[in-house]
BAFI-3210 file (N, C-alpha, C; in Angstrom, 3 decimals, decimal comma, padded with zeros to 6 digits):
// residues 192
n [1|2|3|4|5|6|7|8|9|10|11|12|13|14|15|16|17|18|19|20|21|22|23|24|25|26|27|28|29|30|31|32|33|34|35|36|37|38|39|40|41|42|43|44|45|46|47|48|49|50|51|52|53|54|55|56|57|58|59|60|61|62|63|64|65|66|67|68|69|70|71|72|73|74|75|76|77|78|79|80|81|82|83|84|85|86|87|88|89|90|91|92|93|94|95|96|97|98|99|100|101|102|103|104|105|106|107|108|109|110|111|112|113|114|115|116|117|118|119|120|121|122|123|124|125|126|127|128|129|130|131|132|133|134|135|136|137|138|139|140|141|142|143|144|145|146|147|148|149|150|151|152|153|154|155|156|157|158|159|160|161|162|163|164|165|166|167|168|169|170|171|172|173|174|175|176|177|178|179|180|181|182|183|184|185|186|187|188|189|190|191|192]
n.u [-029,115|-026,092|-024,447|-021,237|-020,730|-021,945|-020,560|-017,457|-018,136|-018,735|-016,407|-014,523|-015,908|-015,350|-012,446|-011,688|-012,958|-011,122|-008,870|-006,130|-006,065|-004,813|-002,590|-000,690|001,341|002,508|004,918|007,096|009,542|009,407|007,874|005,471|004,564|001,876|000,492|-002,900|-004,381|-007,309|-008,690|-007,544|-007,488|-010,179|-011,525|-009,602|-008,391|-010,771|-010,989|-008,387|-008,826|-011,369|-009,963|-008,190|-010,099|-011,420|-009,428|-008,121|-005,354|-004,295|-001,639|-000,651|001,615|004,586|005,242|007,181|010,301|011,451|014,145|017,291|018,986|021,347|020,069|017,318|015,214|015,740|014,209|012,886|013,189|012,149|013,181|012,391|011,993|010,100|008,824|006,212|003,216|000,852|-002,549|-003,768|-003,282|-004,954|-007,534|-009,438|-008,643|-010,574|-012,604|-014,166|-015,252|-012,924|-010,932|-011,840|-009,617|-007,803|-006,163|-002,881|-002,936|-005,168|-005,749|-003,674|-001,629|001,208|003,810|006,606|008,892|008,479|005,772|002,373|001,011|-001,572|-001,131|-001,178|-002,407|-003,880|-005,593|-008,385|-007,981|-006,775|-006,929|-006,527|-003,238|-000,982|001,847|004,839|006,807|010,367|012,317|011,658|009,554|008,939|007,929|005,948|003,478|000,708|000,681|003,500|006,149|006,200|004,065|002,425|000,325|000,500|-001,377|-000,430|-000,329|-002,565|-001,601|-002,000|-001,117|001,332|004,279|005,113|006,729|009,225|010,443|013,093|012,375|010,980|013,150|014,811|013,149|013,424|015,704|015,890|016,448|016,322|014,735|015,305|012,879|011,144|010,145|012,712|012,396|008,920|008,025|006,204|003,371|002,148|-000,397|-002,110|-003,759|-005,583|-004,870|-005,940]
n.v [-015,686|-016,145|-013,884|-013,658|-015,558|-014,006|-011,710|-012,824|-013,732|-011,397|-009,676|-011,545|-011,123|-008,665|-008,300|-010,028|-008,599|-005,866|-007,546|-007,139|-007,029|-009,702|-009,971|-011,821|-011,419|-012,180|-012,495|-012,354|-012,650|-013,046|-013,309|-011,180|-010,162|-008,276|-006,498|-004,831|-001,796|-001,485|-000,322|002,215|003,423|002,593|003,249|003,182|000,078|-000,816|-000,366|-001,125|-003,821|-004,630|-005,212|-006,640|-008,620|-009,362|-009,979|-008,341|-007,831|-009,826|-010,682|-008,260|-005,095|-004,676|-001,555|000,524|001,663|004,359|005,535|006,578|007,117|008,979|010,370|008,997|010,592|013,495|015,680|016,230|018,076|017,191|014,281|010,624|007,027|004,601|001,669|001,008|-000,850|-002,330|-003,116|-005,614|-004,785|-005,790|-004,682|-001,725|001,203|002,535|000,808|001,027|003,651|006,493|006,850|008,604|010,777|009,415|010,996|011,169|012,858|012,402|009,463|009,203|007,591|006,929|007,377|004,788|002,549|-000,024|000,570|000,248|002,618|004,176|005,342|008,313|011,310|013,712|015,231|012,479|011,053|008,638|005,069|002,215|001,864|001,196|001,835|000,749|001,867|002,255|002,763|004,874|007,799|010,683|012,700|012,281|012,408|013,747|017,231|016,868|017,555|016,312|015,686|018,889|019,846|018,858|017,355|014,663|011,031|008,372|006,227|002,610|-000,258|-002,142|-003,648|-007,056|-009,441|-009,919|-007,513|-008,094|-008,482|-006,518|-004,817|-005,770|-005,798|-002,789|-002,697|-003,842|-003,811|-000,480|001,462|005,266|005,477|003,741|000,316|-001,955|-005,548|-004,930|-006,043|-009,093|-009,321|-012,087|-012,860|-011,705|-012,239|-012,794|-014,037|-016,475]
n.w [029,683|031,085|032,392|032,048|030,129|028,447|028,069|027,717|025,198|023,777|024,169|022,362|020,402|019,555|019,855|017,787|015,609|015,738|015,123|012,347|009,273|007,210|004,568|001,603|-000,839|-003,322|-005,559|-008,470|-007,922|-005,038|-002,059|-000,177|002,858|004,622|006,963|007,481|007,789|009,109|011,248|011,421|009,059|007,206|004,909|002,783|003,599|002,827|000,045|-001,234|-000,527|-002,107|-004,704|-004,137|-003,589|-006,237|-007,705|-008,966|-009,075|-009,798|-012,317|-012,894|-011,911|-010,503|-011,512|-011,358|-009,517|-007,272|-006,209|-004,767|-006,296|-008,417|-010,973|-010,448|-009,825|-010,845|-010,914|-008,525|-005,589|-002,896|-001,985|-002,157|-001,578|-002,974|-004,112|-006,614|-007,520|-008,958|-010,771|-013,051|-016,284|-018,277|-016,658|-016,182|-014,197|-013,527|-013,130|-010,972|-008,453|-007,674|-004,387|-001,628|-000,127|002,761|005,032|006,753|008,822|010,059|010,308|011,875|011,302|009,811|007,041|007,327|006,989|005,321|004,750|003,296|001,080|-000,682|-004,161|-005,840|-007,902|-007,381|-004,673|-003,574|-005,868|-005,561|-006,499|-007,899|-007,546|-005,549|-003,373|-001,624|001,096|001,602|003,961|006,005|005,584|005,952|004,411|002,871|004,701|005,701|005,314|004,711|001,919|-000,552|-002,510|-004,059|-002,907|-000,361|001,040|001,998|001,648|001,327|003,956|004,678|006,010|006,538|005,695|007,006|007,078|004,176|003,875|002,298|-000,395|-000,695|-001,127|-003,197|-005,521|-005,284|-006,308|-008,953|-012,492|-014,401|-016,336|-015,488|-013,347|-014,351|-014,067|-015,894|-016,209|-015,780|-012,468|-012,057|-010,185|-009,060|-007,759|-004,813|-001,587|000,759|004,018|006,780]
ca.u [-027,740|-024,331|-024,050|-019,877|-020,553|-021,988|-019,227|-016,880|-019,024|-018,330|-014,834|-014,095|-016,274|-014,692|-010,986|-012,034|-013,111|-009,817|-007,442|-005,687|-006,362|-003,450|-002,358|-000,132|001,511|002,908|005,774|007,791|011,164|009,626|006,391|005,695|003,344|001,803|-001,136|-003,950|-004,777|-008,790|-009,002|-007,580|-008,006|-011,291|-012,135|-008,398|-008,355|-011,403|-010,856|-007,768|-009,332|-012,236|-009,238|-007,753|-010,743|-012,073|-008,189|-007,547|-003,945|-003,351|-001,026|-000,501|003,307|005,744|006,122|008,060|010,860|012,005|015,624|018,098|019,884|021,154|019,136|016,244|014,244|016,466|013,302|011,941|013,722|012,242|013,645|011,865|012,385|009,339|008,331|004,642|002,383|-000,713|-003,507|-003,247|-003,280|-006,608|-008,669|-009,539|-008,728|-011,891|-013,586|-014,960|-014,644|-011,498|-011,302|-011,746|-008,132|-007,707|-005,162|-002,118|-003,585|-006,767|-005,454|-002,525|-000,679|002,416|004,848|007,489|009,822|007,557|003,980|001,879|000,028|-002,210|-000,586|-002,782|-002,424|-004,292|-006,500|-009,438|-008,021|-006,395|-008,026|-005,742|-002,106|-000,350|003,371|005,672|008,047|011,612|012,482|010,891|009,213|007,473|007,661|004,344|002,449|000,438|001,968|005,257|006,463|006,838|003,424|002,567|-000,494|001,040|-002,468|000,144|-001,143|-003,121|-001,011|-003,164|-000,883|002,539|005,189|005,793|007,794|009,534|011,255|014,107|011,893|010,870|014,615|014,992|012,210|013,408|017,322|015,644|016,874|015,012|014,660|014,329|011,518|010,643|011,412|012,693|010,916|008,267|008,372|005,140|002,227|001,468|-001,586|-002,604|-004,822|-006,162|-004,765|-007,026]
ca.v [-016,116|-016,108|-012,640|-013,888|-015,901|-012,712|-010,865|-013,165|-013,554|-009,836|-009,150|-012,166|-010,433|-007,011|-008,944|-010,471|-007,393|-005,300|-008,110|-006,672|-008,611|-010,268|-010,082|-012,575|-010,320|-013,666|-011,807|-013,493|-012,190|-013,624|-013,247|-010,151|-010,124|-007,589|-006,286|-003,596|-001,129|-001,297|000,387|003,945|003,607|001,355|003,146|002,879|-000,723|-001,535|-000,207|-002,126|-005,348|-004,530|-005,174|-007,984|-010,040|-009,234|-010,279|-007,664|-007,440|-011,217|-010,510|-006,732|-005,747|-003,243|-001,041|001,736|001,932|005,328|005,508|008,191|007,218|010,504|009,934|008,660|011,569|014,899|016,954|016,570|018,363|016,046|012,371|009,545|005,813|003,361|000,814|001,095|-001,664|-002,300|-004,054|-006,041|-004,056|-005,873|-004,118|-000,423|001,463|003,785|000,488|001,613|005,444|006,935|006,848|009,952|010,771|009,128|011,755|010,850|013,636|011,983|008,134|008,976|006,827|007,178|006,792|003,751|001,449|-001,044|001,128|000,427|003,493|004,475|006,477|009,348|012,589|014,681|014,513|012,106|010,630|007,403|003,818|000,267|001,723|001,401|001,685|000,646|002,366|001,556|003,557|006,282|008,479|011,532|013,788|011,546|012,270|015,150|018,388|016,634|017,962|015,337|016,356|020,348|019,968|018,761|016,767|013,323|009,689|007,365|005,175|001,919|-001,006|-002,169|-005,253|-007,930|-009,810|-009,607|-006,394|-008,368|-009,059|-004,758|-003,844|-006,511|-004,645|-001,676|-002,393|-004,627|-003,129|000,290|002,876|005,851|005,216|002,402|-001,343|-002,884|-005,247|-004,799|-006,775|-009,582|-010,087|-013,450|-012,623|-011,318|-013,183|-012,604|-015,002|-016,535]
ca.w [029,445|032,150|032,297|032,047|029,337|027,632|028,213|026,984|023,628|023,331|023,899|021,330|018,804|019,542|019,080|016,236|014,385|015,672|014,405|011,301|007,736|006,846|003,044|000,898|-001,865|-004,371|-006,703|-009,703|-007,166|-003,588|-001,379|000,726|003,731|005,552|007,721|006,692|009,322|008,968|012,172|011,661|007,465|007,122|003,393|001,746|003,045|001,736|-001,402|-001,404|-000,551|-003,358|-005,914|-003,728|-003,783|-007,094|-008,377|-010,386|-008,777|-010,539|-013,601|-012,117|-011,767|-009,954|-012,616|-011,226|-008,351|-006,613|-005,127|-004,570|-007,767|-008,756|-012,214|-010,722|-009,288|-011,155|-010,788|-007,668|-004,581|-002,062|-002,249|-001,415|-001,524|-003,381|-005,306|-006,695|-008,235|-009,470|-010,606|-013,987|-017,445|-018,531|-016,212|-016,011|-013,145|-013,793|-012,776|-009,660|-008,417|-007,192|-003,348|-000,648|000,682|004,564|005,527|007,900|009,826|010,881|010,131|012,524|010,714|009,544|005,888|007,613|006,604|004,994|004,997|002,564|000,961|-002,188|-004,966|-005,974|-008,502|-006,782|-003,425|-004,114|-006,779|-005,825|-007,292|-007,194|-007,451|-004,516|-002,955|-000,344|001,614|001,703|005,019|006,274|004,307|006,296|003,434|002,205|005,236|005,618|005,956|003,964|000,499|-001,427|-003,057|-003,691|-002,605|001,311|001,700|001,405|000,684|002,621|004,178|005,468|006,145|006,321|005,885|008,588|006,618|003,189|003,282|001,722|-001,462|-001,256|-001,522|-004,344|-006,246|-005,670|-006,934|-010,055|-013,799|-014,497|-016,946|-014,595|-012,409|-014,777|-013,913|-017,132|-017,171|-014,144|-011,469|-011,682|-009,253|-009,810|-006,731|-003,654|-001,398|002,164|004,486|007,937]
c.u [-026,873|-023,886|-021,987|-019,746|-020,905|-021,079|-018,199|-017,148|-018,385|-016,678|-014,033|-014,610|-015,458|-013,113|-010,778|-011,825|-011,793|-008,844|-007,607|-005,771|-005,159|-003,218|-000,553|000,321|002,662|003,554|006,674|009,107|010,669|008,216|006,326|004,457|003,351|000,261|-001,442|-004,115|-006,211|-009,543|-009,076|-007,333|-008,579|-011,314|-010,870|-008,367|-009,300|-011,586|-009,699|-008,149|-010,550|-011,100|-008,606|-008,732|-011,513|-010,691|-007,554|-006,016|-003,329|-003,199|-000,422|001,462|003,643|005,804|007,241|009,089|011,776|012,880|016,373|019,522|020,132|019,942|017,474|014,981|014,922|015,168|012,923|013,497|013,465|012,065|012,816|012,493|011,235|009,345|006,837|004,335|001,107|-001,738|-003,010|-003,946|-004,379|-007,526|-008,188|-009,497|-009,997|-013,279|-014,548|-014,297|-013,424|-012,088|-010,881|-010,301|-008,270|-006,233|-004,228|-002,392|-004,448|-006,994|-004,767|-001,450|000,658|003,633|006,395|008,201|009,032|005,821|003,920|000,980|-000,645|-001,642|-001,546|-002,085|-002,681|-005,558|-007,876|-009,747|-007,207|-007,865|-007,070|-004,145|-001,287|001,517|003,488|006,788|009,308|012,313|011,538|010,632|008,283|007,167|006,185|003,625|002,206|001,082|003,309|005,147|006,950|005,600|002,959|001,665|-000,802|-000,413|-001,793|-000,822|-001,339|-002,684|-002,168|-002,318|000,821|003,323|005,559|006,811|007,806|009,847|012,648|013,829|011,574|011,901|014,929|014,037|012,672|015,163|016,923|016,229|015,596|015,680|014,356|014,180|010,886|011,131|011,080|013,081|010,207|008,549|006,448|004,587|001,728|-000,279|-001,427|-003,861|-004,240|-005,425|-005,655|-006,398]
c.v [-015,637|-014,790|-012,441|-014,474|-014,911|-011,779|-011,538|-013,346|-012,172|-009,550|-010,251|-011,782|-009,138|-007,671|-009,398|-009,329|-006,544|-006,294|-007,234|-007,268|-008,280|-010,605|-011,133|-011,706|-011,670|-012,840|-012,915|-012,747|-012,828|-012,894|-012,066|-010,477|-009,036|-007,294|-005,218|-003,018|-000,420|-000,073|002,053|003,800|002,492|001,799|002,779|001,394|-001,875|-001,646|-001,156|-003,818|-005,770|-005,217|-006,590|-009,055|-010,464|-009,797|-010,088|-007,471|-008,919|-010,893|-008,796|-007,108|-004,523|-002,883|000,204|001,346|003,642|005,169|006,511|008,372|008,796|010,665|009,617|009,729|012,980|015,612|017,142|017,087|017,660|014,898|011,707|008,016|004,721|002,619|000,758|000,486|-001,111|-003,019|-004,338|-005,351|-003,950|-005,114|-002,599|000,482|002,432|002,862|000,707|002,938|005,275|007,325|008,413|009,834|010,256|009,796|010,871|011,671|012,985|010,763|007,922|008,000|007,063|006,674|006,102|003,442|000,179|-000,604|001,165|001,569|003,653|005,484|007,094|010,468|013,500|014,389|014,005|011,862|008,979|005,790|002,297|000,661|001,692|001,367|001,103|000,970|001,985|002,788|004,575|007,360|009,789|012,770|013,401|011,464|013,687|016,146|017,857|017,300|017,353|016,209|018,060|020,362|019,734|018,108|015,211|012,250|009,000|006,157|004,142|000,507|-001,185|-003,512|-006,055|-009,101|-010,091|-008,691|-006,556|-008,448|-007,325|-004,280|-005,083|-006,193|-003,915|-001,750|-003,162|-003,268|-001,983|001,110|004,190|005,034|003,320|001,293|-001,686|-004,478|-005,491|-006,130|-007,762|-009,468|-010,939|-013,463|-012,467|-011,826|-013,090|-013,602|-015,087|-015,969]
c.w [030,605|031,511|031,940|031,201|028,297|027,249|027,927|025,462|023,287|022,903|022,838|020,118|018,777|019,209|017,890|015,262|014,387|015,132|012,929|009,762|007,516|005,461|002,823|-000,432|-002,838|-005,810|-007,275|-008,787|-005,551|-002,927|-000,175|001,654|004,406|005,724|007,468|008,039|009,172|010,540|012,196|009,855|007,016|005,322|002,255|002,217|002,748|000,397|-002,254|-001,769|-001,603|-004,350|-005,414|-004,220|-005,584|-008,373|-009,503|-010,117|-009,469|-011,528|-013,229|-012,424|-010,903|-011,167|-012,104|-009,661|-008,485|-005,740|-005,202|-005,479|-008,182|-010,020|-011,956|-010,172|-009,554|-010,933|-010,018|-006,581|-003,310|-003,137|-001,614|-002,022|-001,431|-004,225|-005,438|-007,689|-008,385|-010,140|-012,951|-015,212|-017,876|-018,100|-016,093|-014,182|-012,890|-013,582|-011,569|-009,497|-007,931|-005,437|-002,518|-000,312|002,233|004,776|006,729|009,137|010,377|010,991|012,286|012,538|010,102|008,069|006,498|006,825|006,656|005,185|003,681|002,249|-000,852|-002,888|-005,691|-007,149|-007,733|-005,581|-004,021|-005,584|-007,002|-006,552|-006,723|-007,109|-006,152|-003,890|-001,762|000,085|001,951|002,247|005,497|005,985|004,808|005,214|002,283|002,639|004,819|006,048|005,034|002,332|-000,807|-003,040|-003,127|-003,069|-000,557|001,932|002,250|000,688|001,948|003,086|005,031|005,759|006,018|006,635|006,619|007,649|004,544|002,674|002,230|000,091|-001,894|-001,605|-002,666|-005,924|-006,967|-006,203|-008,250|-011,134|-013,582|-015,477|-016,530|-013,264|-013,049|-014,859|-015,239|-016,991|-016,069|-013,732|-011,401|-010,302|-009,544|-008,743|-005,586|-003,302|000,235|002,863|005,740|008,433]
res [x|x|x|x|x|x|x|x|x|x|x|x|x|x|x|x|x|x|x|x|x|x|x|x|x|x|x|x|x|x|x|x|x|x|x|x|x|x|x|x|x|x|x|x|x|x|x|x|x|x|x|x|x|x|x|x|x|x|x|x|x|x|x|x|x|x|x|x|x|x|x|x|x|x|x|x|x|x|x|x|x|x|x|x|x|x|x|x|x|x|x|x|x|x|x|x|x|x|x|x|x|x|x|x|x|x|x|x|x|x|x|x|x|x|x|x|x|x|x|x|x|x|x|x|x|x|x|x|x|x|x|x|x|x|x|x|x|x|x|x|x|x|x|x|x|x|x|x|x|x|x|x|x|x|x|x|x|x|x|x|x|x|x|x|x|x|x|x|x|x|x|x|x|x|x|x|x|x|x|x|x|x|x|x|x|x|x|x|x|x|x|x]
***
């Protein structure tokens, strides 16, 4: 083979594989898009995309938004600013294990303005819930104090467009933390 045609073969497979998968997030308030960052967190967004393709996120909802409502966070001393979904009621989140933590330490990724990350209890315990940031949020990377434990959350992706539909979310009716009445996922779905 054209030692130049070889070498183009290559660097189109190597582009290929670095492009970013591109998600479709299809809400009963307006459509969010954004890109996964498989590169520096391959296991959070495959675990993600396990739940994408398997479409347990169809019927799913926002149930909760975090804002700096005086009311809506009285106990915690660090503030933050999300909205966090999840996969639909029917299914068990205990269907597949709970995923390893991908630290912001070792991702080098970063809690943004529009980063998607996995919401967790305790390290190596996230599954399908996930958030999105509405500003900048470093008190959710590692080292931050949002959690006591200062391991944060694995951020793996973040919004290219439809931040207008995340701050519509996150101002929807709530009880609290809790949207009354959540916010649908009608589905999520890969785009080419």
């Amino acid at each position: 083979m054209n030692p130049l045609r070889l070498l183009l073969c290559l660097l189109l497979t190597v582009g290929c594989a670095l492009r970013a998968t591109q998600i479709r997030l299809h809400t009963d308030l307006g459509v969010i898009e954004a890109e996964l960052d498989a590169a520096h967190a391959p296991a959070t967004v495959a675990n993600f995309l396990k739940y994408v393709d398997a479409g347990r996120y169809t019927g799913g909802v926002f149930h909760r938004t975090v804002t700096l409502q005086p009311d809506n966070q009285p106990n915690n001393t660090v503030k933050i600013e999300v909205i966090q979904g999840g996969v639909n009621p029917e299914y068990s989140e205990k269907d597949w294990p709970a995923l390893a933590l991908e630290r912001t330490r070792d991702t080098g990724l970063s809690h943004l303005d529009g980063t998607l990350s996995m919401a967790r209890a305790g390290p190596d315990t996230a599954t399908s819930d996930f958030f999105i940031c509405v500003g900048a949020q470093p008190e959710l990377d590692f080292g931050g104090k949002r959690n006591p434990d200062g391991q944060g959350f694995a951020a793996f992706g973040r919004v290219t467009q439809g931040m207008d539909i995340v701050k519509k979310i996150q101002t929807a009716p709530a009880d609290g933390q809790k949207l009354t009445p959540p916010v649908k996922i009608l589905k999520i779905e890969r785009l080419p």
